[in-house]
C-alpha positions as CSV (number, residue, x, y, z in Angstrom):
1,X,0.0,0.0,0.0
2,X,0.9,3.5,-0.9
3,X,2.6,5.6,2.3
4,X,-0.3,8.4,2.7
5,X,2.3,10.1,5.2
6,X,4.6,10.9,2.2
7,X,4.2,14.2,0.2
8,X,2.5,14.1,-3.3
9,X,4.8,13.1,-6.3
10,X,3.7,16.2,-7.8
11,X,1.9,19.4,-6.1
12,X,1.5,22.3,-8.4
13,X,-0.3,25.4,-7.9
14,X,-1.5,28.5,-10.6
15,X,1.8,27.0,-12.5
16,X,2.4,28.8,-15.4
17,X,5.2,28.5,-18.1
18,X,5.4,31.3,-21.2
19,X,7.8,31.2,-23.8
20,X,8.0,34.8,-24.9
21,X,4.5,35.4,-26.2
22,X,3.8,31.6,-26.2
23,X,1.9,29.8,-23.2
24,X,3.0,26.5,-22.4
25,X,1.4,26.3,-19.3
26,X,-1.6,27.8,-17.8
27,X,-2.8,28.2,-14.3
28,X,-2.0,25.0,-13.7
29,X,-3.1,23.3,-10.1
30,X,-3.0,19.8,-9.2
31,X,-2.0,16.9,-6.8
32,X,-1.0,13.8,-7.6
33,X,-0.5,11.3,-4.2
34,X,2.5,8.7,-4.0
35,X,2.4,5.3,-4.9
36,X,0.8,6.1,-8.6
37,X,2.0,5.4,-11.7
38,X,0.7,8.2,-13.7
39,X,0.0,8.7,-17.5
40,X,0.3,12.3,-18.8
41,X,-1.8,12.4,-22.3
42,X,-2.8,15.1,-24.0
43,X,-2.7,16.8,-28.1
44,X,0.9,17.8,-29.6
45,X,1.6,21.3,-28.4
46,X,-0.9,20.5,-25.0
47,X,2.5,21.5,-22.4
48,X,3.4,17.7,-21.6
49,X,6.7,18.1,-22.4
50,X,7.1,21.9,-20.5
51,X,5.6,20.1,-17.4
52,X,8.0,17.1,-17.4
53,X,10.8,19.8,-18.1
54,X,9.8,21.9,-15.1
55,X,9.2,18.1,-13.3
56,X,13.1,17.6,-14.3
57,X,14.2,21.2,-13.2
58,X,15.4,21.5,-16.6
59,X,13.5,25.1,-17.1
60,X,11.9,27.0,-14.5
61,X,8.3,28.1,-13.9
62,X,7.0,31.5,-15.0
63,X,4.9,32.0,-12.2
64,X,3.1,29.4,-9.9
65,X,5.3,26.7,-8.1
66,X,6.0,22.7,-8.3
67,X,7.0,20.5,-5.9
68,X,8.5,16.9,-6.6
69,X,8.6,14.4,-4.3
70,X,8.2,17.4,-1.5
71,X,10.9,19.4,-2.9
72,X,11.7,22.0,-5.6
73,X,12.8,20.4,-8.8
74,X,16.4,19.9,-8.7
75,X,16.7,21.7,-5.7
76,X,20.1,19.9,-5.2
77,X,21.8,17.1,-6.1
78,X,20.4,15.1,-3.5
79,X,17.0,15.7,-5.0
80,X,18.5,15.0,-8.8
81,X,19.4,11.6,-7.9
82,X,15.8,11.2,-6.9
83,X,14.7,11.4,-9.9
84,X,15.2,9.1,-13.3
85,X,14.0,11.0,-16.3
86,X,14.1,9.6,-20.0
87,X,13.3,12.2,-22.9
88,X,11.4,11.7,-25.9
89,X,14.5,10.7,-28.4
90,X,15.6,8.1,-25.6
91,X,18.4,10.1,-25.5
92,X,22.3,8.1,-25.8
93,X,26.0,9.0,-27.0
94,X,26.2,6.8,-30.2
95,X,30.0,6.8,-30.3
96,X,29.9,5.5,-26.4
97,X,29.5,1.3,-25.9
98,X,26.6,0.2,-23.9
99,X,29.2,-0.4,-21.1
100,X,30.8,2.7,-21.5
101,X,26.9,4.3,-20.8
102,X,26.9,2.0,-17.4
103,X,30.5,2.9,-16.5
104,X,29.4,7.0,-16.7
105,X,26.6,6.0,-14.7
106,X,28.3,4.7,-12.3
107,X,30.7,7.5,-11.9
108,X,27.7,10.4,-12.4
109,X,25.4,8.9,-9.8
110,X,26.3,8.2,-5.8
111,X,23.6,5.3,-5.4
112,X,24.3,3.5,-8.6
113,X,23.4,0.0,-9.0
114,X,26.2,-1.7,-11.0
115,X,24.0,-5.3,-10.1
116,X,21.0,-4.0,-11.3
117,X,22.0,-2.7,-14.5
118,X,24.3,-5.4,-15.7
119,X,21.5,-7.9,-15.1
120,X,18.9,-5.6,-17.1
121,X,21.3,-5.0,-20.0
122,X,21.5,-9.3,-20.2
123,X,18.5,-9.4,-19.6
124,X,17.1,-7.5,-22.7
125,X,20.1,-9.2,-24.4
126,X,22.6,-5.7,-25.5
127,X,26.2,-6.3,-25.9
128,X,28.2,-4.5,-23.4
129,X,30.3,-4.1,-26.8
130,X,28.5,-2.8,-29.5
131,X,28.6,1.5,-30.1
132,X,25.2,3.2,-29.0
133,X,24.9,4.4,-32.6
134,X,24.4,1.2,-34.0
135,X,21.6,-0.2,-31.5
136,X,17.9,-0.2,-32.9
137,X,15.7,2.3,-31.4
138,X,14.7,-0.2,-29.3
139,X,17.9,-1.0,-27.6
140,X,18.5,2.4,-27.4
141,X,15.2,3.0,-25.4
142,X,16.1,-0.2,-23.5
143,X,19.6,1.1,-22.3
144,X,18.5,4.9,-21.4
145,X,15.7,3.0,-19.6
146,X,18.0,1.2,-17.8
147,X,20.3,4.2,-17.1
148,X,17.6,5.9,-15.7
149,X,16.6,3.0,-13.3
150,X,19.9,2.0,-12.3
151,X,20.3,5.6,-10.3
152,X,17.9,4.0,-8.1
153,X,15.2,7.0,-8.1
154,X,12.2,7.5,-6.5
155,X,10.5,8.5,-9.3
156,X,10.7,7.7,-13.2
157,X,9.5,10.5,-15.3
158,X,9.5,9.4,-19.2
159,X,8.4,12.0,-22.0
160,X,6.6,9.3,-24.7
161,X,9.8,7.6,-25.0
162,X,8.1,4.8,-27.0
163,X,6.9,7.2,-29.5
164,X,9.2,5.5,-32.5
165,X,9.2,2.4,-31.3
166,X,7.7,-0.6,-33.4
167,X,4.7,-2.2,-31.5
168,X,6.8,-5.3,-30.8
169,X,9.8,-3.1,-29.0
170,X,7.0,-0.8,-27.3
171,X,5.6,-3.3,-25.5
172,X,8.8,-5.0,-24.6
173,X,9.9,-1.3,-23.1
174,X,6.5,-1.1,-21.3
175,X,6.9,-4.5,-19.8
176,X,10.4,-3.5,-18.5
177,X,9.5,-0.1,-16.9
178,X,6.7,-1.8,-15.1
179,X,9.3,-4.3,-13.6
180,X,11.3,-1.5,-13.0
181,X,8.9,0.4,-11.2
182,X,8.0,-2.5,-9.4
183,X,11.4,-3.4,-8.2
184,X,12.8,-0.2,-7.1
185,X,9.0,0.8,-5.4
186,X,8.8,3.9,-7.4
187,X,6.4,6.2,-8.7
188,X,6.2,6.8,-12.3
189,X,5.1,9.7,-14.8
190,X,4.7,8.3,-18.7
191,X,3.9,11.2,-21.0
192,X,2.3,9.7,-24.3
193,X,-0.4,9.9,-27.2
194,X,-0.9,6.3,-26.8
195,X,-3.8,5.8,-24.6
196,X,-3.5,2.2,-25.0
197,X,0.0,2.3,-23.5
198,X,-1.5,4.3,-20.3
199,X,-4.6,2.3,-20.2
200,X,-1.8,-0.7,-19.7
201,X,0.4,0.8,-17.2
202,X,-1.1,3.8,-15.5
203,X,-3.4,4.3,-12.6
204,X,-3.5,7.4,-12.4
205,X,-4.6,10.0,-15.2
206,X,-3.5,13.5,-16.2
207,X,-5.5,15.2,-19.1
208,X,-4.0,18.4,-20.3
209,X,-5.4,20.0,-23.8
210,X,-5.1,24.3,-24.8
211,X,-1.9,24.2,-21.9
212,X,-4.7,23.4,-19.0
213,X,-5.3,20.7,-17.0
214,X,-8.9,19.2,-18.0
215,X,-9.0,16.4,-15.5
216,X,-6.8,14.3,-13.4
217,X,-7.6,11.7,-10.6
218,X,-6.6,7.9,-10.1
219,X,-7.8,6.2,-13.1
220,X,-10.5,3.9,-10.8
221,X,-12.6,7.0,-9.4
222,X,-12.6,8.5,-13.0
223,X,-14.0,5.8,-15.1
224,X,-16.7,5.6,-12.0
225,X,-17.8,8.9,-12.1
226,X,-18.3,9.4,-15.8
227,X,-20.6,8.1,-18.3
228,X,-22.3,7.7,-21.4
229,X,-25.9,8.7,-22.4
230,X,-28.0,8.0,-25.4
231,X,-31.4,10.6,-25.0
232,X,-33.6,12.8,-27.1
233,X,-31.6,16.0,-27.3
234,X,-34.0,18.0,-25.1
235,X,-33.4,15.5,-21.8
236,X,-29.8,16.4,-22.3
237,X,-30.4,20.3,-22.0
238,X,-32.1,19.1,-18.6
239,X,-29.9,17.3,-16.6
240,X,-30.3,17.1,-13.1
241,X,-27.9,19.3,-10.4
242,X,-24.5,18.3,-9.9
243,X,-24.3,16.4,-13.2
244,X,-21.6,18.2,-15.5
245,X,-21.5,17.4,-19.1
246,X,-18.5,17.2,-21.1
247,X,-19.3,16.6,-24.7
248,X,-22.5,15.9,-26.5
249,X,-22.6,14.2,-29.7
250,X,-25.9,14.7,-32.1
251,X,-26.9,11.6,-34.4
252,X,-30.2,12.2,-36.0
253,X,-32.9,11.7,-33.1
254,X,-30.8,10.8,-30.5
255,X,-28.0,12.8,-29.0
256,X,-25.0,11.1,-26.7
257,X,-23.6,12.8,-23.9
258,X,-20.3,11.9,-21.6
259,X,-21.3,13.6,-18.5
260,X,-19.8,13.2,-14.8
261,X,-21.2,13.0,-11.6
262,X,-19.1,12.9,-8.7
263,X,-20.9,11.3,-6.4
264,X,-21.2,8.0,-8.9
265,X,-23.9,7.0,-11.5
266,X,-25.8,10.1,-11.8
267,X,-29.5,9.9,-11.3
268,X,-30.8,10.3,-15.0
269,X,-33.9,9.7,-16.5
270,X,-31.8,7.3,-18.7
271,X,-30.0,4.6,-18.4
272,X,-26.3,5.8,-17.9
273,X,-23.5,3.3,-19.2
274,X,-19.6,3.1,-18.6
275,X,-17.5,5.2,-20.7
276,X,-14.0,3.6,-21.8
277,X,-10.7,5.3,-20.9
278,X,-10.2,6.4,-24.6
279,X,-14.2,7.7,-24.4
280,X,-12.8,9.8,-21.2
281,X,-9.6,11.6,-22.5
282,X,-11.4,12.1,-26.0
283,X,-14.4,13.6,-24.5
284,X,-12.2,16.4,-22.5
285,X,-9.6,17.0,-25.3
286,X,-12.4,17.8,-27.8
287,X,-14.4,20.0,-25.0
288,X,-10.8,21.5,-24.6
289,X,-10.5,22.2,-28.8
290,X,-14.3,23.7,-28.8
291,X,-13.7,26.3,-26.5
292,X,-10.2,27.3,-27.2
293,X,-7.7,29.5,-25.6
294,X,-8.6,30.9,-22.3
């Protein structure tokens, strides 16, 4: 069980990122509780990446603050080694050997685990040998994965690091960070388009669309609290106090609504079915599109 006692993973509050003109981030408030494993999905351009970056300490907020693991981002480097973070292009030096990449490890990062990482790289079968450059996109995901992990962290951030990868070699990586996660008892943050690859891995859901978070919450409570209903268009326009609805679709006679209800199945005058994860994130991202900037 998670340890309630420990502070969120993340904790933001009115965060904000611009890039000149440009709004990366807006406003941005939320809490995410330790122990999750939590997928980040969202449109290109939605701020994923500028949240993991301000995650990693690698740029700084505009206004607003972040906390990680209780601490600012890369307060020290005390709080760096805390943190395992793989970017998008699985980042490696291709004129370094895969050993060479564990012996920098080793000297980069106090906690190192020399055990752990020579037993992944065998593992996933890389030759301590061969020149990073000449590994498959897939090996090359594998072996940041496994620098990442072998720092022992807390927490794994990874920005849709699976992106490129064929469906065979993505799920191979997904299999391996879950063991990872597992085996270190750290949290995890997976940014990606994929929903299927968050609907596999992740129990706990960030939706952010036009640089805002639309809706976050452990995956569980979410797929509860929403659903789907098929109604003459009128009984839509009437639905009943404390029932929120997030998109409406019109077919003909008969309208269908994703709508939410935080207290569980809404009481509707129609029979309310579950909504599918895909269902969920589509239904906020397309409310998101509709009403544009803010």
């Amino acid at each position: 069980m998670p340890n309630t006692t420990s502070p969120p993973v993340l904790h933001a509050e009115g965060l904000t990122k611009r890039y000149g003109r440009r709004t990366a981030l807006s406003d941005v408030t939320l809490s995410v509780p330790p122990g999750r494993i939590i997928g980040l999905v969202g449109p290109n351009g939605a701020g994923k990446s500028t949240l993991l970056h301000l995650a990693c300490g690698l740029v700084e907020p505009t206004s607003g603050s972040l906390t990680v693991l209780g601490s600012r981002p890369a307060a020290d480097a005390a709080h760096l080694a805390r943190v395992g973070f793989v970017a998008q292009d699985t980042p490696v030096y291709g004129s370094f050997t895969v050993a060479e990449h564990l012996r920098l490890g080793a000297r980069l990062n106090p906690a190192w685990d020399r055990g752990l990482a020579e037993r992944r790289i065998a593992q996933v079968g890389l030759n301590p040998d061969q020149k990073a450059g000449r590994l498959s996109g897939g090996q090359r995901a594998q072996l940041a994965l496994t620098i990442a992990a072998a720092k022992r962290p807390e927490l794994l951030i990874f920005d849709e690091p699976a992106a490129a990868l064929d469906p065979l070699a993505r799920s191979g990586f997904l299999r391996n960070l879950m063991e990872f996660v597992t085996e270190l008892g750290a949290g995890a943050v997976l940014s990606s388009h994929l929903l299927d690859d968050i609907e596999r891995v992740c129990d706990h859901l960030i939706v952010l669309s036009g640089s805002r978070v639309q809706v976050a919450g452990d995956v569980r409570d979410l797929l509860a609290t929403h659903h789907r209903v098929t109604a003459p268009p009128g009984e839509l326009e009437r639905l009943p106090s404390g029932v929120e609805t997030i998109r409406v679709e019109h077919h003909g006679r008969a309208s269908v609504a994703v709508v939410r209800g935080d207290t569980g199945p809404p009481p509707l005058p129609r029979p309310a079915e579950p909504v599918s994860l895909e269902e969920l994130v589509l239904s906020y991202m397309t409310r998101a599109a509709a009403e544009g900037p803010r």
